[in-house]
C-alpha positions in Angstrom: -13.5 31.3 -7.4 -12.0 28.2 -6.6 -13.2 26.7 -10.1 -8.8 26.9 -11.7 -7.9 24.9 -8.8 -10.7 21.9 -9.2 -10.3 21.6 -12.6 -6.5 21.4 -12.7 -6.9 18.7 -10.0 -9.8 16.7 -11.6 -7.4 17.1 -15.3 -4.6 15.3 -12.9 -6.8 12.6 -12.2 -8.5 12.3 -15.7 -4.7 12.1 -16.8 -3.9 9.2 -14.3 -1.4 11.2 -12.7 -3.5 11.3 -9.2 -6.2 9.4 -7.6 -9.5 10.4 -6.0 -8.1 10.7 -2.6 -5.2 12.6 -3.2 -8.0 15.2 -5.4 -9.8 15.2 -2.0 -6.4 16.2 0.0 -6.0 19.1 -2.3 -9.5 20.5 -2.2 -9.3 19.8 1.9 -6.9 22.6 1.9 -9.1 25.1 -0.6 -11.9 24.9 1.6 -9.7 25.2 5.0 -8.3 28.4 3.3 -11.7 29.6 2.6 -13.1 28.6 6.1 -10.4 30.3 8.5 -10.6 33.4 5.7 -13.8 33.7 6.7 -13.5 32.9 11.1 -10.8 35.8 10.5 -12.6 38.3 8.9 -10.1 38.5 6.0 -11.5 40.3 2.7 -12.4 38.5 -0.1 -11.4 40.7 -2.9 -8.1 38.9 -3.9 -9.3 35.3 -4.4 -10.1 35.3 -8.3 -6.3 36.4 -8.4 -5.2 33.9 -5.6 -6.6 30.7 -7.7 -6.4 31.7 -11.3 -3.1 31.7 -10.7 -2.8 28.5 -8.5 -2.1 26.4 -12.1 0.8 28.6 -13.4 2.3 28.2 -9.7 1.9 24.9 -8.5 5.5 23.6 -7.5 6.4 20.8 -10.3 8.8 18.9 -7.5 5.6 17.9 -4.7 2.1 16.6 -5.0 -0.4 18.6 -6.3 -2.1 18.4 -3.1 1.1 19.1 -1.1 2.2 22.0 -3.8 -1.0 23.9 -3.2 -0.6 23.3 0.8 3.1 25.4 0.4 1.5 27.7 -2.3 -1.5 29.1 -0.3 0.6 29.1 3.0 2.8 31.7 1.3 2.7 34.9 3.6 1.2 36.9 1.6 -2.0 34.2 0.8 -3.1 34.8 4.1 -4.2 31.1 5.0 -5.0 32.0 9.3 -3.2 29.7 11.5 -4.2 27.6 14.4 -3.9 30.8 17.2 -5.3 33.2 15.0 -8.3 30.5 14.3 -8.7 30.6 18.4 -8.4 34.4 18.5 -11.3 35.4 16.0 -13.0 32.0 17.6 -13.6 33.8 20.6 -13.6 37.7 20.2 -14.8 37.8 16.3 -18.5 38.7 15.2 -19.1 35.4 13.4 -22.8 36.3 12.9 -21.7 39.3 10.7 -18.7 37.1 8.3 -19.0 35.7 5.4 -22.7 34.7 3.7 -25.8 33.0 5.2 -25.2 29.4 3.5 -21.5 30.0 4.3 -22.8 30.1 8.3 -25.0 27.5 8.0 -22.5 25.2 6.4 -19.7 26.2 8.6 -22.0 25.4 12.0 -23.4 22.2 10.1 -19.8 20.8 9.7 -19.4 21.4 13.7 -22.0 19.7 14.3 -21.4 16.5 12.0 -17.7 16.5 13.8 -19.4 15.1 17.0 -20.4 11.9 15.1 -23.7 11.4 17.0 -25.1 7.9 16.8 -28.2 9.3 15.0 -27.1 12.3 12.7 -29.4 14.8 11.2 -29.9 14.8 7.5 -29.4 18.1 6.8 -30.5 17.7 3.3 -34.5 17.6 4.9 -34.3 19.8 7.5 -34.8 23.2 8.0 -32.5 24.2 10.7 -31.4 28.1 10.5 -28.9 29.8 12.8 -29.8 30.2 16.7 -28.0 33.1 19.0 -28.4 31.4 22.8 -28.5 34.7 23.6 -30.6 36.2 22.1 -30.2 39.6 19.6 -32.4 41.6 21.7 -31.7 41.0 25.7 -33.8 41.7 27.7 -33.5 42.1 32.0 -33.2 38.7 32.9 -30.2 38.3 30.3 -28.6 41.5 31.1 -29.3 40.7 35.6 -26.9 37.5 34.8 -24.6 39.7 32.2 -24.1 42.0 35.3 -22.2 39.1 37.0 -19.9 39.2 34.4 -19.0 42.6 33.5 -15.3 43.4 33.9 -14.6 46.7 35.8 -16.3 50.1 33.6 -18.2 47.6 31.4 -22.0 47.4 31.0 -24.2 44.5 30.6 -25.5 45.9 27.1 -22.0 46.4 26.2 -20.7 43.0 27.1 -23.7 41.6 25.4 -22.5 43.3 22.2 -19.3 41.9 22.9 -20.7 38.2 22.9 -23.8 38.0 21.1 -22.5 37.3 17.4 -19.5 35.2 18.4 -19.3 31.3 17.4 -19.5 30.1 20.6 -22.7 31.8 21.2 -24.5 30.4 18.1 -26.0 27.0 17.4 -27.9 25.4 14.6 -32.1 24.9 15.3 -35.0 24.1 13.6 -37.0 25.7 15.8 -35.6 29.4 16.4 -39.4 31.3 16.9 -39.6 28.8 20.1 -36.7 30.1 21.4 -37.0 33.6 20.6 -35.7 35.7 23.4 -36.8 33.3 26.4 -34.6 33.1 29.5 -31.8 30.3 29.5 -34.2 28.1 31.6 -36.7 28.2 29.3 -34.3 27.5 26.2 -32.3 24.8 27.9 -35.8 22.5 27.8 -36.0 23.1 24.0 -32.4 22.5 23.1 -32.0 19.6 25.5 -34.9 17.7 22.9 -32.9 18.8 20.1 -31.5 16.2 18.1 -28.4 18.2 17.6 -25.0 17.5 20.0 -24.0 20.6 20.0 -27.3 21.5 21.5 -27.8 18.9 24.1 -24.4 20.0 25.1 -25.1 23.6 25.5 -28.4 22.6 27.8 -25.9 20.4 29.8 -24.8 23.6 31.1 -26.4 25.5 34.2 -26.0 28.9 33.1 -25.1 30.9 29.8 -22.4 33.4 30.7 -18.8 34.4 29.4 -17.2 31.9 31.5 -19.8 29.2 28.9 -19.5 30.8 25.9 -15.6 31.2 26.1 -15.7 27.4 27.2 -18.0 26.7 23.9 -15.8 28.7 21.5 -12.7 27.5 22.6 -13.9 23.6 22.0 -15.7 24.8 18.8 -12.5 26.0 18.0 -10.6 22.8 18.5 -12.9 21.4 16.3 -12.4 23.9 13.5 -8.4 23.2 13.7 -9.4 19.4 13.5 -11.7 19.6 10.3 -9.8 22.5 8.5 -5.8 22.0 8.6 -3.4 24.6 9.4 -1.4 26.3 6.3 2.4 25.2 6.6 4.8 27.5 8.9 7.1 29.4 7.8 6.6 29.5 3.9 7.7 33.2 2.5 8.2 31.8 -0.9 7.4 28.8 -3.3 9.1 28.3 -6.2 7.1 26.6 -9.7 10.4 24.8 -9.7 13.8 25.0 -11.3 14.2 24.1 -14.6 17.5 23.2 -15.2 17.2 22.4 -18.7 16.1 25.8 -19.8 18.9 27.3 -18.3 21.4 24.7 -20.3 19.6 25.8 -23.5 20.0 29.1 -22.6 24.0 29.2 -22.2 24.3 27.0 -25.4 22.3 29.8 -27.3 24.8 32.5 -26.1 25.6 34.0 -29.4 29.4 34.7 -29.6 30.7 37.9 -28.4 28.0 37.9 -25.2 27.8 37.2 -21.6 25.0 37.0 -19.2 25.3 36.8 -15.0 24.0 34.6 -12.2 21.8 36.9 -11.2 20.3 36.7 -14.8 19.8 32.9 -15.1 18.2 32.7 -11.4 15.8 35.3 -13.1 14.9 33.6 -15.9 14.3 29.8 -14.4 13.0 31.7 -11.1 15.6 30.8 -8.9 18.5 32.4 -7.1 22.1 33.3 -8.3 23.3 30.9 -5.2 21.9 27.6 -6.3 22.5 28.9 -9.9 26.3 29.1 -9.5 25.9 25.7 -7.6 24.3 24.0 -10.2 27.1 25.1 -12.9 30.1 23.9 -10.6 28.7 20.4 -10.3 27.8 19.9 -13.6 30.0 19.0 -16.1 30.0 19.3 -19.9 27.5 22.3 -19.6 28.1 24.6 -22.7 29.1 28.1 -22.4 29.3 27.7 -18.5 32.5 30.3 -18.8 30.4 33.2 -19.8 28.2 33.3 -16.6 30.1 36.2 -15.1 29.2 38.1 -11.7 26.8 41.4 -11.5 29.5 43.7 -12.8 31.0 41.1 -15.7 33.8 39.7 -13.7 35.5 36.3 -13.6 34.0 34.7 -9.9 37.0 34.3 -7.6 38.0 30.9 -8.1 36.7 29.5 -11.4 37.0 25.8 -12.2 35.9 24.2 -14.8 33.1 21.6 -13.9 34.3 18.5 -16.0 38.0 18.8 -14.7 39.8 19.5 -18.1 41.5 23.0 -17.5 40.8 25.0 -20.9 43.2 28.0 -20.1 42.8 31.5 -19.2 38.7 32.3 -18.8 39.9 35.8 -19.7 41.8 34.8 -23.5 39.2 32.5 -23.7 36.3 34.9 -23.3 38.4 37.6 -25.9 39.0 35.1 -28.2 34.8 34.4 -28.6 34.6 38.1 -29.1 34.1 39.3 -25.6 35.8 43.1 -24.8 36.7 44.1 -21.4 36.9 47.8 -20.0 40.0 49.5 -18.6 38.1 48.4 -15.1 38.7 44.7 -15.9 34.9 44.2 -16.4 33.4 42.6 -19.7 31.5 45.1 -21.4 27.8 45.9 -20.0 26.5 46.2 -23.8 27.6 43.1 -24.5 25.6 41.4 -21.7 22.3 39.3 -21.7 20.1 40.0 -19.0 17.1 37.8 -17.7 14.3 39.3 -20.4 16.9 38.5 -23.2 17.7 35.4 -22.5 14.0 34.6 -22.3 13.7 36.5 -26.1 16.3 34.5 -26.8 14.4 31.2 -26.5 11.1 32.5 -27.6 12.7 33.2 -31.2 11.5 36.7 -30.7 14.8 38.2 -31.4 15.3 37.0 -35.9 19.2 37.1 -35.4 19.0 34.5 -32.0 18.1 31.3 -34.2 19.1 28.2 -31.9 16.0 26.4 -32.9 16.8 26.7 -36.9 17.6 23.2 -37.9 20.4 24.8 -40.3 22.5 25.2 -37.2 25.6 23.8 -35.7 25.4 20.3 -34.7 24.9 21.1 -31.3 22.0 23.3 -31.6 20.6 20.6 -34.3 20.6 18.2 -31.1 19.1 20.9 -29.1 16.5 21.4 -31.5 15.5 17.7 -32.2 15.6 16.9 -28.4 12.9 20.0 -27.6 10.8 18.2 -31.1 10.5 15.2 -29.4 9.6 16.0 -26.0 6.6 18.5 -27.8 5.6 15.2 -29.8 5.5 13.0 -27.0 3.4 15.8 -25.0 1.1 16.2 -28.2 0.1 12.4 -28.1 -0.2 12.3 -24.0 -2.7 14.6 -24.2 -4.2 14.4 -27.6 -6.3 11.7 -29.8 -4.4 9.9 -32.5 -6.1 11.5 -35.2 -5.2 15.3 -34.2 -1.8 14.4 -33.8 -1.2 13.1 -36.8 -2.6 16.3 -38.6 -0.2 18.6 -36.6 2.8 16.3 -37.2 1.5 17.2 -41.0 1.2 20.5 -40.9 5.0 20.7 -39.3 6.3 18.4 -41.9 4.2 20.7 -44.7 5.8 24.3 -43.1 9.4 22.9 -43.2 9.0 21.8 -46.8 7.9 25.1 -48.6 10.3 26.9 -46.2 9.5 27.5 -43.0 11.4 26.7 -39.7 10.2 25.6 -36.7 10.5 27.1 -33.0 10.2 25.1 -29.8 9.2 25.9 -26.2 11.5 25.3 -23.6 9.3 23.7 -20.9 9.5 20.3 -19.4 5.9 20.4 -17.8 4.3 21.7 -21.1 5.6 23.2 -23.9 4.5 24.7 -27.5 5.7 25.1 -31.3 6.2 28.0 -33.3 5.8 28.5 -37.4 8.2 30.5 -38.1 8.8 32.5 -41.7 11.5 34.6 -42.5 10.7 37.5 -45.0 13.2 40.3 -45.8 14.1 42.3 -43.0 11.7 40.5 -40.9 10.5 37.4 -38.8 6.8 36.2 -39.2 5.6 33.8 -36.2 2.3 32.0 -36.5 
């Protein structure tokens, strides 16, 4: 399942834009979000969707490691933090979660955290999963479970309470030995084990709740240590904004139209606050007068960004072919929302043609500058000899008549054949 997300980190490195270590970061958190899925109980059903998705969502402004850290803390990834880790540590059937090797591996891991002088290789042996007390009770466990029973409980039912919780389990190679026997007779066998985590458990007189919530809360220190925490307080991530789509957006307004805040925050995935931001402080931006609010008003306060005062927004607007109603709002027909905007620079609509090289100057520049960055893209990732046939083939469509459309992306981007027929638009 987590396949998308190794790949796109080992095609970083391959690409020189990460090293091994930082590859190693990234996947730390993969496997943290798999582990504490699995201490908590939570179902695996969505995870194909969770990382297939990981590529088209990875913030573009951190690391990849770091990006994937804010994308799978997102609420509604469910990454477990460091209190629910202890929760499910101590209360949760452990022995019933997740898969056999997933057990094993998980309990290995513990083990290898105490960095004994003399680890096992667990490559060779044949250790399987122990429960210190055992499955099936019998009256000398359940005698010292009577100690322990809170008021109404049962020793059977306080035994079903503990018996498949992590701090109950271990790792052994020799699980038929221990079988059922009293403590006593297991604390011989698991003090000779070569295991810590065994040697610590015989360390301990008795094997109670007061031991096994002692065991589960250090085991779960442990877990917190090896597997990090996802980051707090992340509702949202954003791929990040692409200012440059919106520019090419306003500059392909077609005249007599007008599109909102609200719109371009939709269509770069951002919000209509840093939206309006980002056209006050920028200057020279093309069009920036036709961003009106939701209901096709003039904001309160309009200045224009590069300081040169072009008159009356409102003349200006009528004079481009904009109509207003009695109401003082631009007219809603007239308006470009998020999904046309985005039509807009896909060249899906024939009439919207700010790619065409036969275009203004302006739109030219536009055009050439979106050629080059798909060039330079083409040969980063791409041998000599392939690029040279596609450079070929666009040099071949423009000369018996063809135009060419270009992506908008900054990260990646793509080229369009485009043919125009009577009445129609052919894309290949």
């Amino acid at each position: 399942m987590a396949h998308p997300v190794v790949m796109l980190m080992l095609d970083e490195r391959s690409k020189g834009n990460i090293d091994s270590a930082e590859v190693a970061r990234a996947l730390s958190y993969v496997e943290s979000f798999l582990v504490r899925r699995i201490l908590c109980w939570i179902p695996t059903n969505n995870l194909n969707r969770i990382f297939q998705a990981v590529p088209g969502q990875l913030p573009v402004d951190l690391s990849p490691a770091d990006g994937l850290r804010q994308l799978l803390s997102a609420a509604r990834r469910f990454w477990p933090t460091d209190d629910e880790v202890r929760l499910h540590v101590r209360t949760g059937r452990f022995y019933e979660r997740g898969r056999v090797n997933q057990r094993r591996f998980l309990l290995q891991r513990l083990e290898q955290s105490y960095e004994h002088l003399e680890p096992v290789d667990f490559t060779q042996s044949k250790l399987t999963v122990e429960h210190v007390m055992p499955q099936s009770a019998g009256s000398e466990w359940l005698a010292a479970l009577a100690q322990d029973c809170a008021d109404g409980e049962t020793p059977e039912e306080l035994h079903s309470r503990l018996v498949h919780t992590l701090g109950n389990l271990t790792l052994t190679a020799v699980n038929s030995q221990l079988s059922n026997n009293p403590f006593d007779r297991k604390k011989d066998l698991l003090h000779a084990s070569h295991l810590e985590m065994n040697r610590r458990i015989a360390g301990t007189d008795r094997w109670g709740v007061t031991e096994i919530f002692a065991r589960a809360d250090e085991l779960a220190d442990r877990v917190i240590g090896l597997w990090p925490a996802p980051v707090e307080g992340v509702s949202r991530v954003e791929r990040g904004r692409d200012w440059g789509q919106l520019h090419q957006a306003l500059a392909a307004l077609p005249d007599g139209t007008w599109t909102t805040y609200g719109d371009l925050a939709a269509l770069i995935g951002s919000s209509a606050g840093p939206v309006g931001t980002h056209l006050l402080g920028t200057p020279g931006l093309l069009n920036a007068h036709r961003v009106l609010t939701y209901d096709g008003r003039i904001v309160e306060g309009f200045e224009w960004a590069d300081g040169h005062d072009r008159g009356d927004v409102r003349a200006l607007l009528e004079g481009e072919g904009v109509e207003f109603t009695a109401t003082g709002g631009a007219l809603p027909s007239q308006r470009l929302d998020a999904e046309e905007l985005a039509a807009l620079l896909r060249q899906e609509e024939p009439e919207q043609e700010i790619t065409r090289p036969s275009l203004s100057p302006a739109a030219r520049a536009s055009w050439q500058e979106r050629l080059e960055r798909f060039q330079d893209q083409l040969a980063a990732d791409n041998p000599e000899a392939h690029v040279a046939v596609v450079r070929e083939l666009l040099d071949f469509w423009e000369a018996v008549g063809g135009w060419v459309g270009l992506g908008t992306g900054h990260t990646y981007t793509s080229a369009f054949l485009n043919l125009d027929q009577p009445g129609t638009q052919t894309t290949v």
